[in-house]
LUMNUMI-512838 format. One record per atom (N, C-alpha, C): atom name; residue number from 1; x, y, z. Coordinates in Angstrom, 2 decimals, decimal comma. Layout:
! LUMNUMI-512838
<pt at="CA" i="NUM" px="X" py="Y" pz="Z"/>
...
This chain:
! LUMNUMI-512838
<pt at="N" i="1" px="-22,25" py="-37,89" pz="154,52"/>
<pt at="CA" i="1" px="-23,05" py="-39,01" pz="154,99"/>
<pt at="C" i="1" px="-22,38" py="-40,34" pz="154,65"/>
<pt at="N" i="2" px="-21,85" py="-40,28" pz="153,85"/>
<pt at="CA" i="2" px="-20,93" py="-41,18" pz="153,12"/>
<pt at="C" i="2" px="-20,14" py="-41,81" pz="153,42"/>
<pt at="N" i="3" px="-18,92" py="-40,92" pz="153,93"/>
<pt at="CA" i="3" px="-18,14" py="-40,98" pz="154,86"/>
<pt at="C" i="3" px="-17,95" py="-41,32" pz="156,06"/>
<pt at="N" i="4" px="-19,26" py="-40,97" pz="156,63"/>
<pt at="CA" i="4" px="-19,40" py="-41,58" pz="157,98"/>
<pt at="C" i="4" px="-19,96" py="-42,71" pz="157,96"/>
<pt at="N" i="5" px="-20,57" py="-43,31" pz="157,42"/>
<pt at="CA" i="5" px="-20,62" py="-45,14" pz="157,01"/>
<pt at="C" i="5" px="-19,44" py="-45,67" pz="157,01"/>
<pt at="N" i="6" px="-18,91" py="-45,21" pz="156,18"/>
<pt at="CA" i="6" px="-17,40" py="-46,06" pz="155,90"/>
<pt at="C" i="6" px="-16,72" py="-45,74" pz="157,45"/>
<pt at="N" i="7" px="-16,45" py="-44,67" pz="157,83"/>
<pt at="CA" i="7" px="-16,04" py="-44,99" pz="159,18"/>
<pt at="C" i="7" px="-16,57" py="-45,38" pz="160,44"/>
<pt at="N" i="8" px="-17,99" py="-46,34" pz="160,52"/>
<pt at="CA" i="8" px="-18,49" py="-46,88" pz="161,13"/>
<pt at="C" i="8" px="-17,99" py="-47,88" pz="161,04"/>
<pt at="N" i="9" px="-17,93" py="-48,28" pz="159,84"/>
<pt at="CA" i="9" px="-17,30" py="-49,86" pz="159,10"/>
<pt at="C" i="9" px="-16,25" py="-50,20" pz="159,71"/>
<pt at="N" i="10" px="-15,02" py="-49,27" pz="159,23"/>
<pt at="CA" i="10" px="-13,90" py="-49,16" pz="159,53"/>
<pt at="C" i="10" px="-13,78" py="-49,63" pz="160,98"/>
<pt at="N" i="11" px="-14,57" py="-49,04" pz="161,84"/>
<pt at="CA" i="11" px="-14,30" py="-49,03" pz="163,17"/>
<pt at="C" i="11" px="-15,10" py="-50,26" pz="163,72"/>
<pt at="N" i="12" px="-15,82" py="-50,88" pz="163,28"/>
<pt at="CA" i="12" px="-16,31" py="-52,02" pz="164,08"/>
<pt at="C" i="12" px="-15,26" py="-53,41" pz="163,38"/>
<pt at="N" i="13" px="-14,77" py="-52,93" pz="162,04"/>
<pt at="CA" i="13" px="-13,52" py="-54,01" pz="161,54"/>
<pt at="C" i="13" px="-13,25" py="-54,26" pz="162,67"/>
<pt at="N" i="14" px="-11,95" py="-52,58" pz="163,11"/>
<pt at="CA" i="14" px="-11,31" py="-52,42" pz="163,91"/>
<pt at="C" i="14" px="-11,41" py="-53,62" pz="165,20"/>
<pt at="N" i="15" px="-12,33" py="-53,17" pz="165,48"/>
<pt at="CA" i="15" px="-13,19" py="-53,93" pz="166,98"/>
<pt at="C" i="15" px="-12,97" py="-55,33" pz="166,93"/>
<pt at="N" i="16" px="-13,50" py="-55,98" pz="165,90"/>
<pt at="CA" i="16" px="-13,49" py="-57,10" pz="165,61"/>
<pt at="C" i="16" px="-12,06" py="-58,27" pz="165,24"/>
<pt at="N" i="17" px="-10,97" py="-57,38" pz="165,26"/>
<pt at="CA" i="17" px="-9,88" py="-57,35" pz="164,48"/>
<pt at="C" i="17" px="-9,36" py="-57,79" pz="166,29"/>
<pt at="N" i="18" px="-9,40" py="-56,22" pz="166,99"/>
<pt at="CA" i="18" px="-8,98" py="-56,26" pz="168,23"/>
<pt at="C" i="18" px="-9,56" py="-57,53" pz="169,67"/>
<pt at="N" i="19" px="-10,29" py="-57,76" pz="168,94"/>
<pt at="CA" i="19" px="-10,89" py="-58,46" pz="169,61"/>
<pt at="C" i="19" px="-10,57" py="-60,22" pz="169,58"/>
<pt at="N" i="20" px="-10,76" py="-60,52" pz="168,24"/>
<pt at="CA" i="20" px="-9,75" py="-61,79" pz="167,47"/>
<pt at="C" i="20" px="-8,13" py="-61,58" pz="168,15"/>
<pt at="N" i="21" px="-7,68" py="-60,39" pz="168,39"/>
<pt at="CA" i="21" px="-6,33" py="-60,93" pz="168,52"/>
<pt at="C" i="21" px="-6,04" py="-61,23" pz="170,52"/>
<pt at="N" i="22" px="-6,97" py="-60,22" pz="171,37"/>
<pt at="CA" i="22" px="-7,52" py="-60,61" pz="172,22"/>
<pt at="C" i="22" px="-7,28" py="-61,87" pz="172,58"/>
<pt at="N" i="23" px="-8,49" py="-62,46" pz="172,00"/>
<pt at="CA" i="23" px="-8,71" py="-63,82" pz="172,00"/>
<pt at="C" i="23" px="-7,54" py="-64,85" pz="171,74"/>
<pt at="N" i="24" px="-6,89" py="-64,44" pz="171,08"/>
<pt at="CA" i="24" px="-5,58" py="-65,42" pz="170,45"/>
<pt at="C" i="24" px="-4,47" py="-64,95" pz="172,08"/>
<pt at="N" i="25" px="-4,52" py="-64,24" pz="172,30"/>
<pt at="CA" i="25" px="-3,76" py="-63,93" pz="173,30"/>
<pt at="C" i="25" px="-4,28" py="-64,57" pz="174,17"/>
<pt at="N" i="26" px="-5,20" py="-64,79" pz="175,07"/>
<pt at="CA" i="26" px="-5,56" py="-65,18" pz="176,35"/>
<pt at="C" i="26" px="-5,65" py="-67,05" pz="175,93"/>
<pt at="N" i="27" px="-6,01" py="-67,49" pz="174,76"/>
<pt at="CA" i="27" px="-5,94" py="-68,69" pz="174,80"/>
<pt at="C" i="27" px="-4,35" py="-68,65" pz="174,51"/>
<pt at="N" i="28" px="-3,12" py="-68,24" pz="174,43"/>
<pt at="CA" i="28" px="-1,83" py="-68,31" pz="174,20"/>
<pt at="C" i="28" px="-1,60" py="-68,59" pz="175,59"/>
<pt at="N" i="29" px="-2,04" py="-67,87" pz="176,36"/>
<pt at="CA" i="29" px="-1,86" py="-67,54" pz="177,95"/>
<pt at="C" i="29" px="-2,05" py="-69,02" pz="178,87"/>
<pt at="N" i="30" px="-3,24" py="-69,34" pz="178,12"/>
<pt at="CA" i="30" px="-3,95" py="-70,64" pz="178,67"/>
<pt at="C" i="30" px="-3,34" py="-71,87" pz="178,37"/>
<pt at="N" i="31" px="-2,27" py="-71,71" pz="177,01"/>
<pt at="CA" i="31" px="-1,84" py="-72,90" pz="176,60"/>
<pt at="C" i="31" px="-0,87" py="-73,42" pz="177,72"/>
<pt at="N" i="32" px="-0,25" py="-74,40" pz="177,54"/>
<pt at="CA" i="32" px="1,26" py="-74,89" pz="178,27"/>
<pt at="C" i="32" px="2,12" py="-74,04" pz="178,28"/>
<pt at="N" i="33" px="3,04" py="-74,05" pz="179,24"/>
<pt at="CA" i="33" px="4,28" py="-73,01" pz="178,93"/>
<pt at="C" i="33" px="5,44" py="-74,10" pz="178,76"/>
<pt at="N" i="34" px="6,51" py="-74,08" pz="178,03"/>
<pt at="CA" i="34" px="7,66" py="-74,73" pz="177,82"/>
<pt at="C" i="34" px="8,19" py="-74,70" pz="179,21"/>
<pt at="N" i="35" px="9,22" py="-75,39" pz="179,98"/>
<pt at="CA" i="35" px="9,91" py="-75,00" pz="180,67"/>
<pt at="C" i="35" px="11,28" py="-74,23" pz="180,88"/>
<pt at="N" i="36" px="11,46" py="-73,55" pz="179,67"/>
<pt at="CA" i="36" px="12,48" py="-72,79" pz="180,15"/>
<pt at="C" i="36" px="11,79" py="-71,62" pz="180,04"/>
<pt at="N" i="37" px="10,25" py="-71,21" pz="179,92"/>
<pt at="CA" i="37" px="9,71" py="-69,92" pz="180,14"/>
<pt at="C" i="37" px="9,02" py="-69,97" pz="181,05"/>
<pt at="N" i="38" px="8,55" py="-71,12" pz="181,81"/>
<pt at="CA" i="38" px="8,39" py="-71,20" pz="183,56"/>
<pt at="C" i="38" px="9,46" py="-70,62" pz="184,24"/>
<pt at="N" i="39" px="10,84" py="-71,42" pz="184,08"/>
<pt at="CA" i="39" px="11,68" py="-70,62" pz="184,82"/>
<pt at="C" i="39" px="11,74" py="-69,25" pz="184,66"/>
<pt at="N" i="40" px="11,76" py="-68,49" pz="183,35"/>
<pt at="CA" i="40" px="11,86" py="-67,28" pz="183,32"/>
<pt at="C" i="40" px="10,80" py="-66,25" pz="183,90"/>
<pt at="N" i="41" px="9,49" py="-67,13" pz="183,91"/>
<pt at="CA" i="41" px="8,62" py="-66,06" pz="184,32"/>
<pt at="C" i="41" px="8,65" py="-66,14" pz="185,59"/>
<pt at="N" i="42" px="8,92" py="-67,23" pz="186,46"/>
<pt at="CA" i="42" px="9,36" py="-66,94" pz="187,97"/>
<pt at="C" i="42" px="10,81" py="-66,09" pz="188,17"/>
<pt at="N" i="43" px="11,63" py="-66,04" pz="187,29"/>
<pt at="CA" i="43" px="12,73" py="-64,89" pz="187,52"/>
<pt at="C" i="43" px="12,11" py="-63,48" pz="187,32"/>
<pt at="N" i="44" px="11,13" py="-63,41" pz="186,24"/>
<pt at="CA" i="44" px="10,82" py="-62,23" pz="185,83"/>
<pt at="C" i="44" px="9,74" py="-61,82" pz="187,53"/>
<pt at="N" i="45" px="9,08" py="-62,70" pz="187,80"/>
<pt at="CA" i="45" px="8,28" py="-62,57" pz="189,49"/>
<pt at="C" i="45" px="9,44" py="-62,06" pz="190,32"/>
<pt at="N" i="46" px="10,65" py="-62,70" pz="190,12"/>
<pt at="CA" i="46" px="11,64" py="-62,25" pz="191,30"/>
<pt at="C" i="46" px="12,15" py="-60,93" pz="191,08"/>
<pt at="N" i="47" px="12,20" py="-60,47" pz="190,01"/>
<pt at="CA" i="47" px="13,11" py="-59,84" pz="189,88"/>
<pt at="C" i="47" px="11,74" py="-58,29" pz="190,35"/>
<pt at="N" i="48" px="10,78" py="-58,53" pz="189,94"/>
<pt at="CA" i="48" px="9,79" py="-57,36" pz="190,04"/>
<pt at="C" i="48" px="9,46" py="-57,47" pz="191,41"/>
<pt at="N" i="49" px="9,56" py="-58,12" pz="192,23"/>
<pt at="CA" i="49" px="9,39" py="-58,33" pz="193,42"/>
<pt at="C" i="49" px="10,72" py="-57,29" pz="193,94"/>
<pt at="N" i="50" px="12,35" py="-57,93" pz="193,91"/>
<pt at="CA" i="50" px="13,03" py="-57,10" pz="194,59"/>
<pt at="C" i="50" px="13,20" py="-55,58" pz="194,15"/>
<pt at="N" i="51" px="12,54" py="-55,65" pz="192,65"/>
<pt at="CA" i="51" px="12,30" py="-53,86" pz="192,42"/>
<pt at="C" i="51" px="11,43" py="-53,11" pz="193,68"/>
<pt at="N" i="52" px="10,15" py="-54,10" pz="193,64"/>
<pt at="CA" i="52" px="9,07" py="-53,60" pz="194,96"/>
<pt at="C" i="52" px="10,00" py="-53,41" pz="195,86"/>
<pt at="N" i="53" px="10,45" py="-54,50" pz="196,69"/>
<pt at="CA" i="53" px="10,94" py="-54,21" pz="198,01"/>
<pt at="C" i="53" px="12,29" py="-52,66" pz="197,95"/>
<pt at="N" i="54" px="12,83" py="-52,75" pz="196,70"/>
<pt at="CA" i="54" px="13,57" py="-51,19" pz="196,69"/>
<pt at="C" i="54" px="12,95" py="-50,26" pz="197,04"/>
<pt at="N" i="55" px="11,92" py="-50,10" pz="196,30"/>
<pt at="CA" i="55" px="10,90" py="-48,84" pz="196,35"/>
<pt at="C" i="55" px="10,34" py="-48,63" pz="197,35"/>
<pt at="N" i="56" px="9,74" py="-49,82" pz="197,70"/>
<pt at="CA" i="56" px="9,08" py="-49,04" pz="199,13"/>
<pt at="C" i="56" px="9,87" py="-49,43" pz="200,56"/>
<pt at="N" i="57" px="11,39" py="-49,31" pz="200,52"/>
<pt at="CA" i="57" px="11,89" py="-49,31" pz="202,02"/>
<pt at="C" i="57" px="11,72" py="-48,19" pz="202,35"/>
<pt at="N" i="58" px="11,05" py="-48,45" pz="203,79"/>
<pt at="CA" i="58" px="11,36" py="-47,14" pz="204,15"/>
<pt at="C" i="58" px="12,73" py="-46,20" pz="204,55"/>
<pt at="N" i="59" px="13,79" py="-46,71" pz="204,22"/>
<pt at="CA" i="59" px="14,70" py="-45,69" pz="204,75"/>
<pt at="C" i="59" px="14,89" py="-44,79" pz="203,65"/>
<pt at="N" i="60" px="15,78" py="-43,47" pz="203,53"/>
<pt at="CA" i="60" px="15,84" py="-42,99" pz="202,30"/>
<pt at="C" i="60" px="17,00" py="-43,03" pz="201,35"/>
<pt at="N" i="61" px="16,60" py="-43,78" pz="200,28"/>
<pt at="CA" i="61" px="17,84" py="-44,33" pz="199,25"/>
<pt at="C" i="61" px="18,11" py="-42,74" pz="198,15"/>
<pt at="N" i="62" px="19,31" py="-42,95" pz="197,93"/>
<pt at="CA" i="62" px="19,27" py="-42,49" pz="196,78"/>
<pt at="C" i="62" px="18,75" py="-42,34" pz="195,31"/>
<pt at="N" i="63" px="18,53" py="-41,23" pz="194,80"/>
<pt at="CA" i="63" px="17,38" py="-41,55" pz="193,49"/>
<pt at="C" i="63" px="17,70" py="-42,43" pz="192,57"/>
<pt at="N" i="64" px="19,33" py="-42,81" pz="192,63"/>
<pt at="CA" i="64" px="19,53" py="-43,80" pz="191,23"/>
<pt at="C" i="64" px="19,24" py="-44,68" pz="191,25"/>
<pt at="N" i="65" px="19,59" py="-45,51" pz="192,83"/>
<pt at="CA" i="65" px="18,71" py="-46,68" pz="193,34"/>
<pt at="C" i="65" px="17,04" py="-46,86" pz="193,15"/>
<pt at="N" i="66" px="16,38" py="-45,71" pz="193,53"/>
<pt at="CA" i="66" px="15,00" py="-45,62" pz="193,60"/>
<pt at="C" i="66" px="14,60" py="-45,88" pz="192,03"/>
<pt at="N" i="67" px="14,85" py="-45,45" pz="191,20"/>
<pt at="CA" i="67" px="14,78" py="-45,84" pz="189,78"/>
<pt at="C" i="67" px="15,27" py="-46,78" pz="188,85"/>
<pt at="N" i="68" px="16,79" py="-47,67" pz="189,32"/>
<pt at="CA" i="68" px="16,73" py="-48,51" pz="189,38"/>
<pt at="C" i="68" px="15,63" py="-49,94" pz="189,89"/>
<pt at="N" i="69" px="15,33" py="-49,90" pz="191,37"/>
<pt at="CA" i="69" px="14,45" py="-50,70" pz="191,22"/>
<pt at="C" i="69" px="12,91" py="-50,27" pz="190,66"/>
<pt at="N" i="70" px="12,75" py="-49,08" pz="190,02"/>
<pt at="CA" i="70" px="11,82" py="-49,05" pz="189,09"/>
<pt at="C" i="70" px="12,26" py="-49,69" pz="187,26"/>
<pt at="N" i="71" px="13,38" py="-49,65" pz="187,04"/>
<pt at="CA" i="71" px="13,86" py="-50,68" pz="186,35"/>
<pt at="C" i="71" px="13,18" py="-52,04" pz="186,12"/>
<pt at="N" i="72" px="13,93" py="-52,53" pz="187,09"/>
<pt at="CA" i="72" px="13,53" py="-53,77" pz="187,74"/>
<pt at="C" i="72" px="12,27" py="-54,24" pz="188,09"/>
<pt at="N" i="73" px="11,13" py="-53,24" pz="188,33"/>
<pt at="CA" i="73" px="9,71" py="-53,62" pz="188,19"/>
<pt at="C" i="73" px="9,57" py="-54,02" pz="186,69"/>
<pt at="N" i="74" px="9,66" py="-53,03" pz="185,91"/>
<pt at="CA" i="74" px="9,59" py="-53,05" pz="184,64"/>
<pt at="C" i="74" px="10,02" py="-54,52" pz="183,61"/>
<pt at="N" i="75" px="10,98" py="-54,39" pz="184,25"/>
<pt at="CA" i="75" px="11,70" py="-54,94" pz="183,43"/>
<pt at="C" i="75" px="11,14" py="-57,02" pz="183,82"/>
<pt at="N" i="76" px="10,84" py="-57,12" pz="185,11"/>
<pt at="CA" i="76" px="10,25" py="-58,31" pz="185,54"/>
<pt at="C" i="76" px="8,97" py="-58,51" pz="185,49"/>
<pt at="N" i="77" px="7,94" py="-57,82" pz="184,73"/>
<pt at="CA" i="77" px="6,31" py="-57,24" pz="184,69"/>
<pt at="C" i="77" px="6,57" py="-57,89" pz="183,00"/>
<pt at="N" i="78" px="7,45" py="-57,40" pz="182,55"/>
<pt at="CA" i="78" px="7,23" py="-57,87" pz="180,74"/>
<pt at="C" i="78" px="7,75" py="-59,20" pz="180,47"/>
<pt at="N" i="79" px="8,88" py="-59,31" pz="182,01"/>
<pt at="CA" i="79" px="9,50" py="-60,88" pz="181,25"/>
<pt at="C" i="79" px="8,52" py="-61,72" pz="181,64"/>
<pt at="N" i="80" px="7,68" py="-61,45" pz="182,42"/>
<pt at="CA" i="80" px="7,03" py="-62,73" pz="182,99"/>
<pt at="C" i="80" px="5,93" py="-62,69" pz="182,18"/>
<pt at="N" i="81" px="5,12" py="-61,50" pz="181,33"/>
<pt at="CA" i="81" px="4,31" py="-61,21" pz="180,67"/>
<pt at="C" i="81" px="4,48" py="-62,12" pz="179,25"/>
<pt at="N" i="82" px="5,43" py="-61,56" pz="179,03"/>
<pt at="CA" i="82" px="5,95" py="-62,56" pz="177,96"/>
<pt at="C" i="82" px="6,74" py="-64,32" pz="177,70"/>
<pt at="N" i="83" px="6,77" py="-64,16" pz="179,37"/>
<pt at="CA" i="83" px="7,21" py="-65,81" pz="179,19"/>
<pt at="C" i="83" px="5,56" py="-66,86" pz="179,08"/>
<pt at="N" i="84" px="4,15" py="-66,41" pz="180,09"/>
<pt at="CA" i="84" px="3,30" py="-66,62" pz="180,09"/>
<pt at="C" i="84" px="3,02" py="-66,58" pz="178,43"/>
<pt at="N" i="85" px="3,18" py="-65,79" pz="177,63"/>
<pt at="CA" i="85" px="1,88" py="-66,06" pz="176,61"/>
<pt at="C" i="85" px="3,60" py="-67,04" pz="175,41"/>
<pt at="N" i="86" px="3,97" py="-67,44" pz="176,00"/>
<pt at="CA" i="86" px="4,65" py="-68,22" pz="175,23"/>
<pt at="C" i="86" px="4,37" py="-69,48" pz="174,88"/>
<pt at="N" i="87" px="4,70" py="-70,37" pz="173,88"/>
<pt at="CA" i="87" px="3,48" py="-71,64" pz="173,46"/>
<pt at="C" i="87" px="5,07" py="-72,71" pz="173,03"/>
<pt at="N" i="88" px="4,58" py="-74,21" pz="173,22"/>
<pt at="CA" i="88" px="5,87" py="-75,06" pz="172,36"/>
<pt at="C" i="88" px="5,48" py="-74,76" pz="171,15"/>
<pt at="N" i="89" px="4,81" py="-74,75" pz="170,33"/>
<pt at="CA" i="89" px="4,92" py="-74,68" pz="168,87"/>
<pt at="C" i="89" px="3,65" py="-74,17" pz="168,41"/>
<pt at="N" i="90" px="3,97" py="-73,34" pz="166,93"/>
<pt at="CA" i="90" px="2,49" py="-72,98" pz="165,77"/>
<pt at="C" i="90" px="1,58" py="-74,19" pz="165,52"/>
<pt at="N" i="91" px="2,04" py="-75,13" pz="165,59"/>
<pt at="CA" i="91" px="0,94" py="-76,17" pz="165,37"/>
<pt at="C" i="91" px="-0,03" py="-76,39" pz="166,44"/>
<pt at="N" i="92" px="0,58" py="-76,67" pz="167,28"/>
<pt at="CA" i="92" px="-0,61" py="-76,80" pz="168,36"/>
<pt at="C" i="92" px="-1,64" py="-75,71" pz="168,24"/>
<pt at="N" i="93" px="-0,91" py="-74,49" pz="168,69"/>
<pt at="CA" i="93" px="-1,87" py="-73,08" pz="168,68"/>
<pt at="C" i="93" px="-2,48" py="-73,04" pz="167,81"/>
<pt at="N" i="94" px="-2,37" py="-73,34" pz="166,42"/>
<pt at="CA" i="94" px="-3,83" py="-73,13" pz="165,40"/>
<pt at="C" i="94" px="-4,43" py="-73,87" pz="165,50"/>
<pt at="N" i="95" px="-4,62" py="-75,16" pz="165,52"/>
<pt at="CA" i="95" px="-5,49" py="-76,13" pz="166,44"/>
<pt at="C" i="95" px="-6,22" py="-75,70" pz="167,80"/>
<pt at="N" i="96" px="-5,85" py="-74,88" pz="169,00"/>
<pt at="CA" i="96" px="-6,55" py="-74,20" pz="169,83"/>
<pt at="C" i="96" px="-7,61" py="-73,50" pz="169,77"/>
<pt at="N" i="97" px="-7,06" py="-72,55" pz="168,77"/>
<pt at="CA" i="97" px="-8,02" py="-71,43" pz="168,12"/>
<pt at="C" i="97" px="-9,67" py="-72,22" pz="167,75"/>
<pt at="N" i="98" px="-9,44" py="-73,12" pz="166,60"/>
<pt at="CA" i="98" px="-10,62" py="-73,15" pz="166,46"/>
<pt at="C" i="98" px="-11,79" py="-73,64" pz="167,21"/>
């Protein structure tokens, strides 16, 4: 009985934990972006874009190609992911938060 308290606990921490960092993320998202992670996240758009257009031509490519531009989705889905939640500086952002 005991036990399962404590891992009620545990798990709404959890929640609460996940949820705070959530939050820190989407206002990261919301902040300004520097400009050299504008440019990147429009390269990272381009580049996941000409992965798309690999994948779905219709003629039939070879598989190294075909996975290559699955590469290239990938690989332009995180840069732009990550140029977005990028911030000019820690100071500002803890100031956001509250």
């Amino acid at each position: 009985m005991k036990k399962r308290i404590q891992d009620k606990l545990l798990v709404q921490r959890g929640k609460g934990q996940f949820k705070d960092q959530l939050k820190s993320y989407l206002v990261r998202c919301k902040a300004d972006t520097p400009p050299f992670f504008k440019k990147m996240r429009t390269i990272g758009v381009l580049v996941a874009a000409a992965g798309t257009a690999v994948i779905s031509s219709p003629v039939a490519l070879p598989t190294a190609v075909v996975a290559i531009g699955g590469y290239l989705i990938i690989g332009g889905a995180v840069a732009t992911a990550v140029s977005q939640a990028a911030i000019p500086s820690m100071g500002n952002f803890d100031k956001s938060i509250d």
